[in-house]
N, C-alpha and C positions, 0 to 999 in steps of 0.2 A: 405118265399116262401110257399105257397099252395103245400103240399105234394101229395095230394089227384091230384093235376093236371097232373102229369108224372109217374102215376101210373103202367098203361097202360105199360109205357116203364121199369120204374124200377122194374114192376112184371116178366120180362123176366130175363129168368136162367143167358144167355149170356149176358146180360143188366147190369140192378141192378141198386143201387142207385151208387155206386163207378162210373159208364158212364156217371152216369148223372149229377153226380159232376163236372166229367171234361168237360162235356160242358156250364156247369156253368160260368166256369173258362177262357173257351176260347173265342177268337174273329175270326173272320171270316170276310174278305175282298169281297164283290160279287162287280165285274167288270160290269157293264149293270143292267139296271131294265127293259128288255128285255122279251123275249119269252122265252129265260134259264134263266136268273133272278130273272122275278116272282117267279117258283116253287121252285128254290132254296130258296130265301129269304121268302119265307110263311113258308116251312116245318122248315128249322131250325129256325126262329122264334117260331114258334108254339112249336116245341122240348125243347126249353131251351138254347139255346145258349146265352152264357153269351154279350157278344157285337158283334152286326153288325154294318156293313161298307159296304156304299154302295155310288158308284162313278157312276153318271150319269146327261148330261148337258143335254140330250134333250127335245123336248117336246111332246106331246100326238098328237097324229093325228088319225083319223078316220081308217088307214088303218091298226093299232096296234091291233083295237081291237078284230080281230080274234081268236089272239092267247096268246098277253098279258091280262090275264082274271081279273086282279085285278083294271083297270082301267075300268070306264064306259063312256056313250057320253057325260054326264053331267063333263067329265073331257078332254074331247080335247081342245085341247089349252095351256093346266097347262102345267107345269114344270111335268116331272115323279117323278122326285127326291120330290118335295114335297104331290103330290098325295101316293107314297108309303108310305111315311115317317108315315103318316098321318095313314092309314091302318094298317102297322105293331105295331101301337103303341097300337093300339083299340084293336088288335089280343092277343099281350102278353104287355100289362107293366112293364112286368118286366125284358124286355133287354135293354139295352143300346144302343141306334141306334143315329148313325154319319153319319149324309150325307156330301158329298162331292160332291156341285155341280159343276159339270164340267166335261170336258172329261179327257182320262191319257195320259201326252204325256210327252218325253222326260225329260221335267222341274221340272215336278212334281212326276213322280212314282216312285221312291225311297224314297222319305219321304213320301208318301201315303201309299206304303205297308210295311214300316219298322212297322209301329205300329201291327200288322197281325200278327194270329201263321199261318193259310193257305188264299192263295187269288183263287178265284173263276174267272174263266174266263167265263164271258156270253157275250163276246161279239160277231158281227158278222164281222169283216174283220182281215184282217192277219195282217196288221202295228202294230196297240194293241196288239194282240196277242205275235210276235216276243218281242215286247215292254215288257210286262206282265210275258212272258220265261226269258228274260234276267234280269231281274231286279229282280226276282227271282232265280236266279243263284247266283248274285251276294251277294242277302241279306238269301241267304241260307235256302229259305220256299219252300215249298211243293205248287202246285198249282192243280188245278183239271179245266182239257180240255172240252169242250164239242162244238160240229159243227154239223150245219145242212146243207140237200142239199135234198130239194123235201119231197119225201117220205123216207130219209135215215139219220142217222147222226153215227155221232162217239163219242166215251166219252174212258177218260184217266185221267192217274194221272202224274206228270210231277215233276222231282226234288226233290222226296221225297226217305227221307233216302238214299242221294247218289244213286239214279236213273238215271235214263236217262231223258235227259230234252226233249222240243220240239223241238229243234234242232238235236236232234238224229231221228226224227222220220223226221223232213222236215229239212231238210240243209239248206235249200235256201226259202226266200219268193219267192211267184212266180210273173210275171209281173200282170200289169193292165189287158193285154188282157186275160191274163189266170185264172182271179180271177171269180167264180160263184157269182151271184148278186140276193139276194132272191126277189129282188122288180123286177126282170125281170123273173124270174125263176120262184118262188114263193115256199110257202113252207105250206103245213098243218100245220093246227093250233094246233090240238094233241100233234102234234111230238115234238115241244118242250117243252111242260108238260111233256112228256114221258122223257126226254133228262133230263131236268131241274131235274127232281123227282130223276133219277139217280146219278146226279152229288151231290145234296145231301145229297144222302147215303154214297156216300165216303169217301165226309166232316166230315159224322160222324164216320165210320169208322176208318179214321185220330185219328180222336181227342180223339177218345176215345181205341186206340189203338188195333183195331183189325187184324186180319190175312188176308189176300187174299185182299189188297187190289191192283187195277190196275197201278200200278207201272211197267211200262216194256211191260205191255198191251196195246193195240188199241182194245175197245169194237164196233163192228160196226153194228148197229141196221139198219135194212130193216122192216116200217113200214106195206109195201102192205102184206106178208105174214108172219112178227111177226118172222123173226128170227134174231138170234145174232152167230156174228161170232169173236174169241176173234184172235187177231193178236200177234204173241212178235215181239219186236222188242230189239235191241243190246242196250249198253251206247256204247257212243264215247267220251274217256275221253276227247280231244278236247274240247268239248261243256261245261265241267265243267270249264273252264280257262277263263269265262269271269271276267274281271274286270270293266270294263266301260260300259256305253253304249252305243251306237252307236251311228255315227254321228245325222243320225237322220231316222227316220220311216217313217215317212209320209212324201210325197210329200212338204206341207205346210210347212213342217218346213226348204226346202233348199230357201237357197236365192233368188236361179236365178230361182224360181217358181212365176211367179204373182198371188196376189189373193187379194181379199176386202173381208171382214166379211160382212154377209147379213144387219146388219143394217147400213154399209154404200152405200149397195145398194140400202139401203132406201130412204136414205139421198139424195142418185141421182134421186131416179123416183119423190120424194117429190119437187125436185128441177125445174121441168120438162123439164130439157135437154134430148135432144134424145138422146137415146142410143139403139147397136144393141144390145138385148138380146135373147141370145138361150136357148129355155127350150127345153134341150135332152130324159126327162123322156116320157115314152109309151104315144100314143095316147088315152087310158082309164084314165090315170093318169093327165093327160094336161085336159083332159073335164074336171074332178071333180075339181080343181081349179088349175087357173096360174095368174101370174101376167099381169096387160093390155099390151099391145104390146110386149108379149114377141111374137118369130116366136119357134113354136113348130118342133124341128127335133131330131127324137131317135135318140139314141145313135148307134143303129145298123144300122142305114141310113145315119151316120155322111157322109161315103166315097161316098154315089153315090146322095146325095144332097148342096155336100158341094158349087156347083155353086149358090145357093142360099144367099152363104152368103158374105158378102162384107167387104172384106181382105183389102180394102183402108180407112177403120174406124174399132178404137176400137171394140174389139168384148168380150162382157160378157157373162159366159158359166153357167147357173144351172142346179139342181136338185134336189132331193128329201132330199138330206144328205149332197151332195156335194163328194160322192163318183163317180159318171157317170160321172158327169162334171168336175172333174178333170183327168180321161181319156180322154174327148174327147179334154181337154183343149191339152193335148200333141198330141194326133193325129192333129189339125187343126196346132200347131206350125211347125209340120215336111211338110205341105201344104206351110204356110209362115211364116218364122219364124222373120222375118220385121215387125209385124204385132201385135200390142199390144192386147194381151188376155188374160183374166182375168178369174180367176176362182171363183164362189162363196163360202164362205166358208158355210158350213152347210146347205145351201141349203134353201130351203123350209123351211122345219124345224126352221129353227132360222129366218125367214123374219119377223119381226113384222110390222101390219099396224094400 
């Protein structure tokens, strides 16, 4: 190792070489190559962390690149996972970087973060999340939180040193209808650099064993006038007694959910049987591209256009991830629930043509 490279850092009183040994030493799990993902994965790359892990199935699309900065237009379409992999490696060679392409879901996340001293959570909906809290309860690691919403987010540390986990601070996931959706919302592109930058100071923090870290905290950051407001919150020994993991997270994973993976949606429009498909995502969103005959209806106009849609044929639901369209796939059931409907899995995102 090029001594001369983390000089910078091992010139600090509080620092030194001995921090930076132990980040040497460690690994680090980031959840998403997202808008908290990037920053997180460049700084501690670029710091010295001894191995990254990084879990992420999707793919690049023009509307990421706002806010995820390490990706360019000459890379929409690619895998993330292999665009980053690619960058991080040019940045520092001398971590050890393990992709894992794919998303975390029941099956898999417990053998994906047992290999981890802390796992990073960049994702953006609550199922991973719960998924990410529990499974880290179970394998006994420290995780560091972070969420956005507009101009605002939050950042935490979760299960560390017998903490309080996510579950102490949210009990309960909330419903579909209750969940904030940033592709309808939307979110400055800043703020997760802001969010992201944080969440990796933690990490380092962690690892390299310093004081005050947010353990028992809720940091909640307001972009428009730049303050921070730090919250505590209780443990509830409760939350430390998981041993399993739940039945399941997601939607997708119970039975009595219908749903086809986008390229066997493919497989259907290729075949060129008619089929009703609904694309839920914004009308800005439908003009930059949709699939040929699909019938454009938001999600927000599910309830007062649903005479539109015809409940006596299969009805196939997407959107952008497959998070919209498996909302409205439940509201159109409780219309008629006689009525085969199907949800797209990943949406857009994983359609290949």
């Amino acid at each position: 190792m090029n001594t001369n490279r983390y000089i910078r850092q091992t010139s600090l009183k509080e620092f030194g070489q001995k921090s930076q040994d132990l980040l040497l030493k460690s690994s680090v799990l980031v959840v998403g190559a997202g808008g908290l993902g990037i920053p997180v994965l460049q700084y501690l790359n670029a710091m010295g962390i001894g191995t990254l892990g990084i879990v992420e199935g999707d793919k690049i699309e023009i509307t990421n690149l706002q806010r995820q900065v390490i990706y360019c237009e000459k890379d929409i379409g690619k895998g993330k996972l292999e665009v980053v992999l690619e960058q991080l490696k040019s940045q520092n060679s001398g971590t050890t970087l393990i992709g894992h392409d794919t998303f975390l879901t029941r099956d898999n996340a417990l053998a994906i973060l047992a290999d981890y001293d802390v796992i990073v959570d960049a994702t953006d909906n609550f199922p991973t999340r719960y998924l990410i809290n529990d499974a880290c309860v179970i394998l006994d690691k420290a995780f560091v939180y972070g969420a956005l919403h507009g101009f605002e987010a939050q950042l935490s540390v979760f299960n560390y040193q017998q903490g309080p986990t996510y579950r102490c601070l949210f009990p309960k996931m909330p419903s579909n209808d209750e969940i904030p959706n940033c592709n309808i919302n939307g979110v400055l592109g800043v703020i997760p650099g802001i969010v992201g930058s944080l969440q990796a100071l933690e990490v380092v923090k962690i690892l390299t064993r310093k004081d005050k870290v947010l353990s028992g905290l809720l940091l909640i950051y307001n972009g428009l006038d730049q303050s921070f407001l730090k919250v505590k919150f209780p443990q509830i020994p409760e939350n430390k007694k998981i041993k399993v993991l739940g039945n399941y997270y997601f939607e997708n994973e119970c039975e009595s959910t219908n749903s086809i993976s986008a390229s066997e949606l493919h497989q259907l429009m290729e075949s060129k049987i008619a089929i009703q498909l609904i694309d839920v995502r914004s009308k800005e969103e439908y003009k930059q591209n949709h699939l040929v005959n699909s019938i454009n209806i938001p999600m927000e106009q599910i309830e007062t256009r649903k005479h539109e849609i015809d409940f006596t044929n299969p009805i196939y639901v997407i959107c952008q991830s497959g998070i919209r369209s498996r909302i409205v796939q439940q509201k159109l059931i409780k219309v008629n629930s006689k009525t085969f409907i199907y949800n797209i899995l990943g949406g857009i995102n994983h359609y290949s043509t």
